[in-house]
C-alpha positions as CSV (number, residue, x, y, z in Angstrom):
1,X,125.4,-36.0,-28.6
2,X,123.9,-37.8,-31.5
3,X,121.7,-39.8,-28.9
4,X,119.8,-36.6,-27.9
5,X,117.8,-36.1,-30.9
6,X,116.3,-39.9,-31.3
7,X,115.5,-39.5,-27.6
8,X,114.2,-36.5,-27.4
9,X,112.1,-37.2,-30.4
10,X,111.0,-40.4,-28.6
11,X,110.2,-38.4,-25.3
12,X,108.1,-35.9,-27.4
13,X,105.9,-38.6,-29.1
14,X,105.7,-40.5,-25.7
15,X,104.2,-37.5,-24.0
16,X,101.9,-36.4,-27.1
17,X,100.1,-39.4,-27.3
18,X,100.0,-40.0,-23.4
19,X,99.1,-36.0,-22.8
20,X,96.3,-35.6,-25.9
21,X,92.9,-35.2,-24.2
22,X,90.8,-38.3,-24.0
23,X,87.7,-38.0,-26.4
24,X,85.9,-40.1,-23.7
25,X,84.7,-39.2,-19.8
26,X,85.6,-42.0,-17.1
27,X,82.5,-43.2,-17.1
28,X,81.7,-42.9,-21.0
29,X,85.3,-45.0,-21.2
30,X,84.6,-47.9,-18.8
31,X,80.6,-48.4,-20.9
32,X,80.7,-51.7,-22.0
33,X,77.1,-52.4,-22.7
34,X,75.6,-49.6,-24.1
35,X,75.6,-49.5,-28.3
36,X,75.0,-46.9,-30.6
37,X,76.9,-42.9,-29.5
38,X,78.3,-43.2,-25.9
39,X,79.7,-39.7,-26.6
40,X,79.7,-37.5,-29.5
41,X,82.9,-38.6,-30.6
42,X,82.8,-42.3,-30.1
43,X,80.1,-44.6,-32.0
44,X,80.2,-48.0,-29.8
45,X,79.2,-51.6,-31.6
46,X,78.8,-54.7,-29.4
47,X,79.8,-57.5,-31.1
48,X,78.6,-61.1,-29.7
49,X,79.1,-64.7,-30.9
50,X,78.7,-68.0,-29.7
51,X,81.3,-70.7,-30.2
52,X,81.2,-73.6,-32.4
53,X,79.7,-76.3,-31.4
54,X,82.2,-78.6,-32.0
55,X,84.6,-77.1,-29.9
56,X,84.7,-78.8,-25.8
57,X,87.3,-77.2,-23.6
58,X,86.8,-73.9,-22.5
59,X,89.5,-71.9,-24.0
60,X,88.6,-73.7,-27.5
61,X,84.8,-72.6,-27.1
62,X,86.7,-68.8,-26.4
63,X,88.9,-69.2,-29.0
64,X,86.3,-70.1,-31.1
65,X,83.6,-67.7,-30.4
66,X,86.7,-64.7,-30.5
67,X,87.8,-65.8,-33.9
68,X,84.1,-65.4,-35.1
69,X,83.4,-62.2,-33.6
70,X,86.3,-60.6,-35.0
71,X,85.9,-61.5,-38.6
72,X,82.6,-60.3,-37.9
73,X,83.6,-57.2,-36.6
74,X,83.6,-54.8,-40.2
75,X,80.1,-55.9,-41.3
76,X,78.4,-55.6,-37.9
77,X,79.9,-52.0,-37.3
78,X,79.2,-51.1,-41.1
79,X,75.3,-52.5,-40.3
80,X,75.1,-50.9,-36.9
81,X,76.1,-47.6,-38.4
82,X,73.9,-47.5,-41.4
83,X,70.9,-48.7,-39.7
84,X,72.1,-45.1,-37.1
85,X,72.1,-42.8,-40.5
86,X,68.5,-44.4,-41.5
87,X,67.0,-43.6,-38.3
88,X,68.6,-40.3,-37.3
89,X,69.4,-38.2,-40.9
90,X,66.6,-40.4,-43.1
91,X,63.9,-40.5,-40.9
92,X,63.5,-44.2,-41.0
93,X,62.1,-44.9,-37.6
94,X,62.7,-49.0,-38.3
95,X,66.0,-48.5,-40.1
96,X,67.5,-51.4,-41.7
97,X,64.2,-53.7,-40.9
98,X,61.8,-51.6,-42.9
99,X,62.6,-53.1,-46.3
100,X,60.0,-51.2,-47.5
101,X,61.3,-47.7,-46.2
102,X,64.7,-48.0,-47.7
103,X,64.1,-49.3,-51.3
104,X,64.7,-46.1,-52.8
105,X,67.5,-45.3,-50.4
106,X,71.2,-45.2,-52.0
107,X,72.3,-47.7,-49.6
108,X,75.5,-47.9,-51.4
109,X,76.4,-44.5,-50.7
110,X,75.4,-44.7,-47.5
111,X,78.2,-47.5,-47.3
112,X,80.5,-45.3,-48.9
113,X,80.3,-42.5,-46.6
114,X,80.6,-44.4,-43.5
115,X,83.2,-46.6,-44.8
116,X,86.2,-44.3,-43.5
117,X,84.7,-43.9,-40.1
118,X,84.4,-47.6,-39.6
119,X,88.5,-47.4,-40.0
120,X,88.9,-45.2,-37.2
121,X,87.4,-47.9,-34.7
122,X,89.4,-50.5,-32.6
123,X,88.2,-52.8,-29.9
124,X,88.4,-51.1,-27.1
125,X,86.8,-54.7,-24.9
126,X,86.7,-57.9,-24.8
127,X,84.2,-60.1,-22.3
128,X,83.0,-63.6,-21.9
129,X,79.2,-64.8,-20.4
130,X,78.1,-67.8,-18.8
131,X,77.4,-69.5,-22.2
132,X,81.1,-69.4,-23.5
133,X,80.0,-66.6,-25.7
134,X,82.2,-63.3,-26.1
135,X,81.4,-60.1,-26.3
136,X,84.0,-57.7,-28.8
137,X,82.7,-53.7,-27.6
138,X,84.1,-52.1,-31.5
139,X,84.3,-48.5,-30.8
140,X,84.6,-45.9,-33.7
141,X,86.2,-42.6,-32.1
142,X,86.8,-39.4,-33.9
143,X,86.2,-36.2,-32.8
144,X,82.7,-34.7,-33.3
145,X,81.9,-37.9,-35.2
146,X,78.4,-37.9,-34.2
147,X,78.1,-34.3,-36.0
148,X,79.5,-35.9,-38.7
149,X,77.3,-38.9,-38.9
150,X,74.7,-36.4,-39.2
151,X,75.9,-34.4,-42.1
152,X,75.7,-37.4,-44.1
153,X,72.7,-36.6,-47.0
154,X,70.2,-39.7,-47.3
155,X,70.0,-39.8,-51.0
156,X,67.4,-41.3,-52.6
157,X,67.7,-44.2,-55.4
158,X,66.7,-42.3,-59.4
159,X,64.1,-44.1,-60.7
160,X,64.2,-45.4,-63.9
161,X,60.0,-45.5,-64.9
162,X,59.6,-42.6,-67.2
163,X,55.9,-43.0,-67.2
164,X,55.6,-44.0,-71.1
């Protein structure tokens, strides 16, 4: 009798997490190439490096270029979704290239409310081209994330000239 409970408990997570409703359509799911909102729960980051140079097998050159991707992965996703708020809730049309647009932007807070979505993201693909390079697809899914990017307030940066 005491083995019911620990399976039944097992049985019940099983089925939870197999029987939740996928945030993603078929077709939004098997999107590899697109970057930026495939949905409006799932924020998608493509993440591609080439292998060192030093490296002359195949599956070193792979190794390689997966190893740099991945460490990679945080700091591109963190850019990629920063240079998102800029365009869409700042109304800087450039983003992150228009230095001159987003000098007085608190890019630090910016940083700081995005940080907890980028936890929220996994890699959901891996592929390989012609050129040994690989291809990580980072995908940040939470529901109604997209409405939630959105809420985020661009704040701008005080100034400290007082005019004297």
């Amino acid at each position: 009798m005491k083995l019911l409970p620990p399976l039944s408990i097992t049985l019940i997570l099983f089925c939870s997490a197999g029987c939740l409703p996928s945030l993603l359509s078929k077709e939004e799911a098997s999107d590899y190439f697109s970057e930026g909102f495939i949905s409006p729960h799932c924020y998608q980051v493509l993440i591609n490096r080439k292998p060192s140079q030093n490296t002359s097998s195949l599956i070193d050159s792979r190794e390689s270029a997966y190893y740099q991707a991945k460490e990679e992965i945080q700091r591109e996703a963190e850019k990629s979704l920063i240079d998102y708020t800029l365009k869409k809730t700042c109304g800087i049309s450039e983003g992150v290239k228009d230095q001159d647009a987003i000098k007085n932007i608190d890019l630090v807070y910016l940083k700081e409310e995005t940080k907890s979505y980028l936890r929220s993201g996994s890699i959901a693909e891996e592929y390989y081209q012609k050129d040994k390079s690989v291809v990580l697809v980072y995908r940040i899914t939470k529901r109604n994330l997209q409405n939630r990017i959105a809420s985020i307030k661009c704040k701008k940066i005080k100034s400290n000239v007082t005019g004297e």
